[in-house]
C-alpha positions as CSV (number, residue, x, y, z in Angstrom):
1,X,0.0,0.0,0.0
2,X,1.1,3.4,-0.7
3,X,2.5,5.8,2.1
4,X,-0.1,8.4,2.8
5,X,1.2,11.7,1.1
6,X,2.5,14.3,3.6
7,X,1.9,18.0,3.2
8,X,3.0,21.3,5.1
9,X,3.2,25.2,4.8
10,X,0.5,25.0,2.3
11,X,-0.1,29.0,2.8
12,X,3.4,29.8,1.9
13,X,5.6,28.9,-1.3
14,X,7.3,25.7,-0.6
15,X,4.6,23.8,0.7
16,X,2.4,24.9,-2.7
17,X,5.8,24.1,-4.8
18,X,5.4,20.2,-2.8
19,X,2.0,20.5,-3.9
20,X,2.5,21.2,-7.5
21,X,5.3,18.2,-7.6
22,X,2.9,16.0,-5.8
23,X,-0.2,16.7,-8.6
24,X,2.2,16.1,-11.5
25,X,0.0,13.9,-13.6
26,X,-2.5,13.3,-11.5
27,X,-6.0,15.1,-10.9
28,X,-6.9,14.5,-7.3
29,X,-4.7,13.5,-4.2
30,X,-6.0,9.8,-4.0
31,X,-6.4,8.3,-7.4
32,X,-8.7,9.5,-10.0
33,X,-11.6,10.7,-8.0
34,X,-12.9,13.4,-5.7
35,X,-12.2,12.4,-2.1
36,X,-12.1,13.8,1.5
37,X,-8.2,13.8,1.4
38,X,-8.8,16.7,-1.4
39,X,-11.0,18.3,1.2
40,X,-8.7,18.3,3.9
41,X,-5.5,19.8,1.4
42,X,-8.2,22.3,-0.2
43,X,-8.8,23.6,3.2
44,X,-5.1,24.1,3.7
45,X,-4.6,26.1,1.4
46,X,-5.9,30.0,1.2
47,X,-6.8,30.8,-1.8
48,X,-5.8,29.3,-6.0
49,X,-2.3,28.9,-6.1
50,X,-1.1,30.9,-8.7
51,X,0.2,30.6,-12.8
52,X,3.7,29.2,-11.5
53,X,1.7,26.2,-9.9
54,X,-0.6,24.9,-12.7
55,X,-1.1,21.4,-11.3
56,X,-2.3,22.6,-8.1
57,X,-4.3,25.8,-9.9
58,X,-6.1,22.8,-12.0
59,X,-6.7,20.5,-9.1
60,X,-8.1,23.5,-6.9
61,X,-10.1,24.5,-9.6
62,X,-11.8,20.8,-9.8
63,X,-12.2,20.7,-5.8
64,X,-14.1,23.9,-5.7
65,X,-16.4,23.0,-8.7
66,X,-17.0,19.2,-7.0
67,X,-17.9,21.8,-3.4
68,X,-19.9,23.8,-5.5
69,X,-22.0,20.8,-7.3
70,X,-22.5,19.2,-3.6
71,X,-23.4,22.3,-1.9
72,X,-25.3,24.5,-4.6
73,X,-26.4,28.0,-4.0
74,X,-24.5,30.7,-3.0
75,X,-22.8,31.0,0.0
76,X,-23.2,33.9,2.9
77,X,-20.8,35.5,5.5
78,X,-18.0,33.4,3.6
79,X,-14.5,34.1,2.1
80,X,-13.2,32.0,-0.3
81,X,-10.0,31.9,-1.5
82,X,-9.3,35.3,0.3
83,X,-12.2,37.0,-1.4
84,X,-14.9,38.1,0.5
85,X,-18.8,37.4,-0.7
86,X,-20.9,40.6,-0.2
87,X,-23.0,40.7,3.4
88,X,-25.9,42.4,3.4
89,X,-25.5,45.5,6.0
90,X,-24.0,43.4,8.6
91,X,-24.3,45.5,12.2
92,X,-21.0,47.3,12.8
93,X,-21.9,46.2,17.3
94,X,-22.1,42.2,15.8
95,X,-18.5,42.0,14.4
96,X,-17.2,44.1,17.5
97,X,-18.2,41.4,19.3
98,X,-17.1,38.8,17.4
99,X,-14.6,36.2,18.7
100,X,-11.2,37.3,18.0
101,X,-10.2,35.9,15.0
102,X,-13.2,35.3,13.6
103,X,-12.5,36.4,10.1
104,X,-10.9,33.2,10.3
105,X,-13.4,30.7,11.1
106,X,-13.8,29.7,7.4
107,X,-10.3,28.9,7.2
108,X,-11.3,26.4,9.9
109,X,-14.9,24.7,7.8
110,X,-15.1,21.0,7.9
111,X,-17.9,20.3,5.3
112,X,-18.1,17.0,6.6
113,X,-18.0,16.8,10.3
114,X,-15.1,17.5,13.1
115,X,-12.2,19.4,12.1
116,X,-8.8,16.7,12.0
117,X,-6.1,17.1,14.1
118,X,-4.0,17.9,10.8
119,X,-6.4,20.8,9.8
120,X,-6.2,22.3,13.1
121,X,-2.5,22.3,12.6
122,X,-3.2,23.7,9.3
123,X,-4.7,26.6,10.9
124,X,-2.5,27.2,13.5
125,X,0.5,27.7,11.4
126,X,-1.9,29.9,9.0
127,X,-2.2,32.3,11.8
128,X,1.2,31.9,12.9
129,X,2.1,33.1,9.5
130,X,-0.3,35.9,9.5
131,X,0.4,37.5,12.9
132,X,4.7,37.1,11.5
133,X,3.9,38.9,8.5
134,X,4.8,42.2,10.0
135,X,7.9,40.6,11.3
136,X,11.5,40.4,9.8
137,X,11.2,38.0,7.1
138,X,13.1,34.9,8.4
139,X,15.8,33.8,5.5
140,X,18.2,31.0,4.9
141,X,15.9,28.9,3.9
142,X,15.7,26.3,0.9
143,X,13.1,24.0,-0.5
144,X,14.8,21.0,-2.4
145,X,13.7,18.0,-4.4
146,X,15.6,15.0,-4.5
147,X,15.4,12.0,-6.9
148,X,16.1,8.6,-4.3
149,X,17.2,5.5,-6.3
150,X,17.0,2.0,-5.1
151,X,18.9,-0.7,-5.9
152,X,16.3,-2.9,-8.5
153,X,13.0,-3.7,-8.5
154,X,12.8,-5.8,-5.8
155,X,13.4,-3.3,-3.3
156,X,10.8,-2.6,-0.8
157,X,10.0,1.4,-1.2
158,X,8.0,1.5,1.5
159,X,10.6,0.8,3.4
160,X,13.4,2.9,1.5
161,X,11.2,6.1,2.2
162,X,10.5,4.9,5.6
163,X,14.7,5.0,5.8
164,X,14.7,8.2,4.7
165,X,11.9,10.0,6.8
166,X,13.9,8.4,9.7
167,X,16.8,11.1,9.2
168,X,15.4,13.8,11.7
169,X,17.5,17.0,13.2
170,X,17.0,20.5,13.4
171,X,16.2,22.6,10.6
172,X,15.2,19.4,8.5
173,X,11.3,19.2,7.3
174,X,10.6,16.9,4.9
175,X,7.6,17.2,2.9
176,X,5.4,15.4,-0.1
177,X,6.9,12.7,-1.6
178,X,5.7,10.4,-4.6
179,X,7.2,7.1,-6.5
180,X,8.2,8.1,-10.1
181,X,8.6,5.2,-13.2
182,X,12.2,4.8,-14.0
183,X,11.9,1.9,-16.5
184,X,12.2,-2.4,-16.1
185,X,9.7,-1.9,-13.2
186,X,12.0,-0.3,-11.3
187,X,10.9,3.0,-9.6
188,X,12.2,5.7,-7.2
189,X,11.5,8.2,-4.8
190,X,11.1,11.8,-5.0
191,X,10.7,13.5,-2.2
192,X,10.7,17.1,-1.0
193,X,12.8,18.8,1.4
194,X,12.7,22.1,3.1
195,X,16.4,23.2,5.1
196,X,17.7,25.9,7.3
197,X,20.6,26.7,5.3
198,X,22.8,27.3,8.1
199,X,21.7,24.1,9.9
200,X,21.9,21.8,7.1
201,X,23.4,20.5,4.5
202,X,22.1,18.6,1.6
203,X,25.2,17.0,0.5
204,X,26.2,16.2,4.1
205,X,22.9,14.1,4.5
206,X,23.2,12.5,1.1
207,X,26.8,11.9,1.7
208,X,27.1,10.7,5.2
209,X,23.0,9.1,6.0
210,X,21.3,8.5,2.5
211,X,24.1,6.8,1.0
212,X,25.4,4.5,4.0
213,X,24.5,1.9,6.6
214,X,21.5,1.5,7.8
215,X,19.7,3.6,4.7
216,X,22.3,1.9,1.6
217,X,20.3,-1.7,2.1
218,X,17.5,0.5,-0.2
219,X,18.9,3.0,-1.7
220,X,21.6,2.7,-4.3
221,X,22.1,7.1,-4.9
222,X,20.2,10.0,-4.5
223,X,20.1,12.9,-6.5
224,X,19.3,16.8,-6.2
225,X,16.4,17.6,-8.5
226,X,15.9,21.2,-7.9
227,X,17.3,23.9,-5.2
228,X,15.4,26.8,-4.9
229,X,16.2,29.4,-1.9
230,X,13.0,30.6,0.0
């Protein structure tokens, strides 16, 4: 069975690039139907990811009309995507009193029952990002794909990515990851990465964990895909 696909920092750049590599060829997150796993990314993220991320722009775009066909009319009091629907003279004394953070609640909807653990998260580091964005910009950071190669094709990948999520420290988040075709039914791993430049170093893992004992009884070499700086 497939490992479960792992996303994070869906409101900022590199989890929507994760995103975007994740959708590559396909339509929805679990196979080739609507499910609740496209729920719970869709309400991750804040709004259509832009031109630069036409998988996820596509698949967003298919989520929302599959909402829209299951919940028709239109809706009231609710953002989405960031854009506010019109309310009809809403009494300035009822959003005084509103909760703090209110204008946040539909970041929050579950359409079909108790919001997950994982959502909540979601949320949490939303509003974590928001209340930073006044803040210094925090730098040094990198979001990095990297191809993983195992030996042939009798090599368990569950277990090779289970090897590689197993390489924890600080500064270290890995991310989505998905298997690719490489050709005689053999297949590999890519996976994304996001680093703290001055805490880690790609080469150093790849060089020193990936590439020997215990990981090397699945994976044969790794190899950067693409380095971008945040």
């Amino acid at each position: 069975m497939a490992a479960a696909a792992v996303f994070a920092d869906l409101h900022a750049e590199p989890g929507l690039k994760s995103l975007e590599a994740y959708l590559s060829g396909k339509s929805y997150i679990s196979g080739d139907a609507f499910t609740k796993d496209d729920i719970k990314v869709y309400t991750a993220v804040i709004g259509k990811p832009g031109d630069e991320f036409p998988n996820a722009g596509k698949w967003y775009e298919l989520v929302e009309s599959s909402l829209a066909a299951r919940f028709p009319g239109k809706a009231v009091a609710v953002k989405i995507g960031g854009h506010a629907t019109p309310v009809d003279a809403a009494p300035a004394k009822e959003e005084k009193d509103a909760p703090a953070g209110g204008d946040d609640d539909d970041d929050d909807l579950d359409l079909f029952g108790d919001e997950s653990e994982e959502e909540k998260k979601a949320a949490e580091e939303r509003e974590a990002a928001k209340k930073s964005s006044s803040k210094k910009k925090e730098s040094g950071k990198s979001s990095v794909l990297l191809d993983v190669k195992p030996w042939d094709d009798e090599t368990d990948m569950k277990k090779l990515e289970e090897a590689v999520r197993s390489i924890q420290m600080e500064g270290l988040l890995w991310g989505a990851a998905k298997l690719v075709p490489v050709g005689y039914g053999i297949k590999k791993l890519q996976i994304m990465m996001t680093i703290v430049d001055d805490l880690v170093s790609v080469d150093t893992i790849i060089e020193e964990r990936l590439t020997v004992e215990p990981c090397n009884e699945y994976i044969q070499s790794c190899d950067i895909v693409a380095f971008n700086k945040i």
